[in-house]
C-alpha positions in Angstrom: 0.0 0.0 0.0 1.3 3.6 -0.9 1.3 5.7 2.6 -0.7 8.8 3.4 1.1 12.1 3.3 2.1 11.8 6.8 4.3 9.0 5.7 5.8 11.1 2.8 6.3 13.7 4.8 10.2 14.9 5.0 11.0 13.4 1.2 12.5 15.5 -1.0 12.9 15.9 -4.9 15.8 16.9 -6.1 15.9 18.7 -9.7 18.2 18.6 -12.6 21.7 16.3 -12.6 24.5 17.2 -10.3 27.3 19.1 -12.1 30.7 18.2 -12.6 33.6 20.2 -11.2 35.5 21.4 -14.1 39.4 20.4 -14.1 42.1 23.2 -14.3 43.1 23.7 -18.0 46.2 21.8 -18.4 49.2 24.6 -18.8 52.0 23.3 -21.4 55.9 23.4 -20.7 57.8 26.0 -23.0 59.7 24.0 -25.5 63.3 24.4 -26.3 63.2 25.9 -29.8 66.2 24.5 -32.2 67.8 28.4 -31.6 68.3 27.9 -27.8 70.1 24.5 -28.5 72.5 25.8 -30.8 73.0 28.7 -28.3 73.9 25.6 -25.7 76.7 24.4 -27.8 77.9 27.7 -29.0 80.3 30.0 -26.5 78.3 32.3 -24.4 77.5 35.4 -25.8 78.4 34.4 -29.3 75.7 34.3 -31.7 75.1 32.0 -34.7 76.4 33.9 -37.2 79.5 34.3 -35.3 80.0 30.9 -34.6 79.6 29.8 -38.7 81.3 32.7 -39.9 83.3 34.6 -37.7 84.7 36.8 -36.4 87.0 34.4 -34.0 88.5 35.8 -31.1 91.5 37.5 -30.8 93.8 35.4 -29.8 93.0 32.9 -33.3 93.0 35.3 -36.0 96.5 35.0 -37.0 98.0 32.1 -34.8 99.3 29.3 -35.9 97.7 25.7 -36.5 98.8 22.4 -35.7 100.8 21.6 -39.1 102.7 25.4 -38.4 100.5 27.1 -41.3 99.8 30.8 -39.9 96.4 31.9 -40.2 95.2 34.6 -42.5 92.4 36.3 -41.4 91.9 37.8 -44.7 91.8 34.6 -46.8 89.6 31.9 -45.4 86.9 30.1 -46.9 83.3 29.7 -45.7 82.1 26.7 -44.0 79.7 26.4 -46.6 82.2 25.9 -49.3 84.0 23.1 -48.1 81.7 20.3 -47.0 82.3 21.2 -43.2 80.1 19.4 -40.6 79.8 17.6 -37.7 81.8 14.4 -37.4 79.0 11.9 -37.6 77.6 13.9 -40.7 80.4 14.2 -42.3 81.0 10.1 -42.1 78.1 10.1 -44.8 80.4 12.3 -46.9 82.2 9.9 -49.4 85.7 11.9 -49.5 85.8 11.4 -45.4 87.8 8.8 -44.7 87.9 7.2 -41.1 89.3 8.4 -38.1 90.5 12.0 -39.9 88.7 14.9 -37.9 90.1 18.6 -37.3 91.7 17.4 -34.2 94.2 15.7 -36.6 94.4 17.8 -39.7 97.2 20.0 -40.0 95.2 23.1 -40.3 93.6 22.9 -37.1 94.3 25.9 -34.2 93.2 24.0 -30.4 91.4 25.7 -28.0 93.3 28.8 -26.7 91.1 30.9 -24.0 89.0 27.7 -22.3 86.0 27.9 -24.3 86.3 24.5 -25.2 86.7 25.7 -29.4 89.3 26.6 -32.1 89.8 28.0 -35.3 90.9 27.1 -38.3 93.9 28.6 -40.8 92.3 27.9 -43.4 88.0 28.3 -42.8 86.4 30.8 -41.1 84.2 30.4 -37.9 84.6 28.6 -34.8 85.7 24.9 -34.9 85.3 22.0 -32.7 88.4 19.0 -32.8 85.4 16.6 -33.9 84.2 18.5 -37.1 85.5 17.8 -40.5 85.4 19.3 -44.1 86.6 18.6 -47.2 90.1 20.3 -47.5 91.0 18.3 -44.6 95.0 17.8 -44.6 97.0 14.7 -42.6 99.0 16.4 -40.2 103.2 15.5 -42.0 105.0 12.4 -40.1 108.1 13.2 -38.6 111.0 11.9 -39.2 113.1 9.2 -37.4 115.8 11.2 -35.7 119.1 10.5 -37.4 120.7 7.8 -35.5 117.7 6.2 -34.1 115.3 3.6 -35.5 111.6 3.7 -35.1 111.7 0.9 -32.2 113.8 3.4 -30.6 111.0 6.0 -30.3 108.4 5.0 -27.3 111.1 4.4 -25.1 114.1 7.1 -26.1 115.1 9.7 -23.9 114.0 13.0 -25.2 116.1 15.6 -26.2 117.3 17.9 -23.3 114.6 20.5 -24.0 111.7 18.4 -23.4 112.7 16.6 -20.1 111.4 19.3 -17.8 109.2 21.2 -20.1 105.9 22.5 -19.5 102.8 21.0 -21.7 100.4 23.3 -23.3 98.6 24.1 -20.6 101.7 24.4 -17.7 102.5 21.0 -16.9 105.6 20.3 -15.7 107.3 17.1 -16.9 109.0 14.8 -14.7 111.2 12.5 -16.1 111.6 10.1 -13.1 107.4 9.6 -13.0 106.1 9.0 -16.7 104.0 6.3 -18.2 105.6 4.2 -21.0 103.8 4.1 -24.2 102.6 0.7 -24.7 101.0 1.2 -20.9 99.0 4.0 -22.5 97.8 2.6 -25.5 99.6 5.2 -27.7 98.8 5.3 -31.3 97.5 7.4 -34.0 94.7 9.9 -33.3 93.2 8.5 -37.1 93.7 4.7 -36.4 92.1 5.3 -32.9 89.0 7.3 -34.1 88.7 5.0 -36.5 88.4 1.6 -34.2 86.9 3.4 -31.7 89.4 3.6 -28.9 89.4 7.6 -29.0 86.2 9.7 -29.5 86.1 11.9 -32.5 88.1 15.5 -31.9 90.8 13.6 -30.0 94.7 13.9 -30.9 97.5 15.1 -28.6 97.5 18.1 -30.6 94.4 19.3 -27.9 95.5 17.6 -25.0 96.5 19.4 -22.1 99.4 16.9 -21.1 101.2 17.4 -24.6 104.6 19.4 -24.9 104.5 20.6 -28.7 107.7 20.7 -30.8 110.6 23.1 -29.6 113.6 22.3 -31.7 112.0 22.0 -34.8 112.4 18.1 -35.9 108.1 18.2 -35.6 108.6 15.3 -32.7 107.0 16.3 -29.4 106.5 15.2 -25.9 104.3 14.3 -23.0 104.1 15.5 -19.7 103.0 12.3 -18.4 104.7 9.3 -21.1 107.7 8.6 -22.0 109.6 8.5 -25.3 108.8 10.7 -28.4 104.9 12.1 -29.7 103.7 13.1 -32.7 100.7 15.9 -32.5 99.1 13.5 -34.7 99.1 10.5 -31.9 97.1 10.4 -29.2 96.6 7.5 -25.9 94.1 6.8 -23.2 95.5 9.6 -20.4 94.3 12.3 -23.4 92.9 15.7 -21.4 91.2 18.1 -23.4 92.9 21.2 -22.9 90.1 22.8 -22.6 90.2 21.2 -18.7 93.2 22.9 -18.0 92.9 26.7 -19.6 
């Protein structure tokens, strides 16, 4: 039996369907544009067009690169013009062979003033050890000292102006606490690219341990391994010398 009003008494109807709270509106995160990420890899306060095409800083625009060719600030060629890229890219390029990158060409200038690039003597624009372009040139191989063979080389006393010389970035050498060569794993900067045992852009050209040639026979040193070095070489102790300007 339905009940009398006494028994309805107290109900209520409710109207309409509840609403739904409405959510905030999602906000999105700003998104790196392709701009800022070149900005991350360029120096600070150098803009693209710098970076690609100059002008370098100061203490680049006439010094002199790896393979002793001084630069001329007023006869370079654009990137553009000579196939220049990024090592990876330029492994696509069919004239790149292997292993070669500006760390090992002979016209590469290493970082001077700790920004972590150098220049080139014979393209414009800052340059990074890893990239590469087409007018790349092998760094020359020394010569055997007269008297000596090449076995003689990774273990040879060093001639008297090496044995307490400073590297590139104000090591001193000591003669009674160095590394031998075959410890170190040292070998061509190319040839270790190329199997890769050294990451692209390394030679001892750019590592802070290396004493560059002082007496002219284009052999080097290293403040930490014995025997002679070739610009060209590099082993597993390489420092950028970047770390150390």
């Amino acid at each position: 039996m339905w009940g009398g009003p006494d028994d309805q008494a107290g109900t209520t109807e409710t109207t309409g369907e509840p609403t739904e709270t409405e959510e905030p509106a999602e906000t999105e995160e700003p998104t790196e544009t392709e701009e800022d990420g070149d900005a991350e890899e360029r120096p600070e306060g150098v803009s693209e067009e710098e970076f690609e095409n100059g002008p370098v800083p100061e203490v680049y625009l006439s010094a002199t690169s790896l393979g002793n060719e001084q630069r001329d600030p007023d006869n370079l060629n654009a990137k553009a013009d000579v196939g220049f890229a990024e090592y990876e890219e330029a492994r696509e390029n069919d004239a790149h062979q292997p292993g070669t990158c500006c760390a090992n060409c002979g016209d590469f200038i290493p970082d001077k003033n700790g920004d972590a690039f150098g220049a080139c003597a014979e393209v414009d624009g800052y340059i990074d050890g890893a990239d590469w372009c087409t007018i790349y040139e092998s760094l020359p191989e020394p010569e055997v000292p007269e008297g000596m063979s090449e076995s003689d080389l990774p273990t040879a006393e060093v001639p008297e102006e090496y044995r307490t010389a400073d590297s590139q970035t104000g090591e001193t050498r000591d003669p009674e606490n160095l590394q031998t060569q075959a410890d170190v794993r040292l070998m061509e900067s190319v040839d270790a690219i190329a199997d890769g045992l050294a990451q692209p852009g390394q030679s001892c050209g750019n590592c802070a341990e290396y004493i560059p040639d002082k007496n002219g026979d284009g052999w080097g040193a290293c403040a930490k391994v014995e025997g002679y070095v070739a610009t060209e070489d590099w082993c597993v102790v390489w420092e950028h010398v970047t770390a150390e300007l």
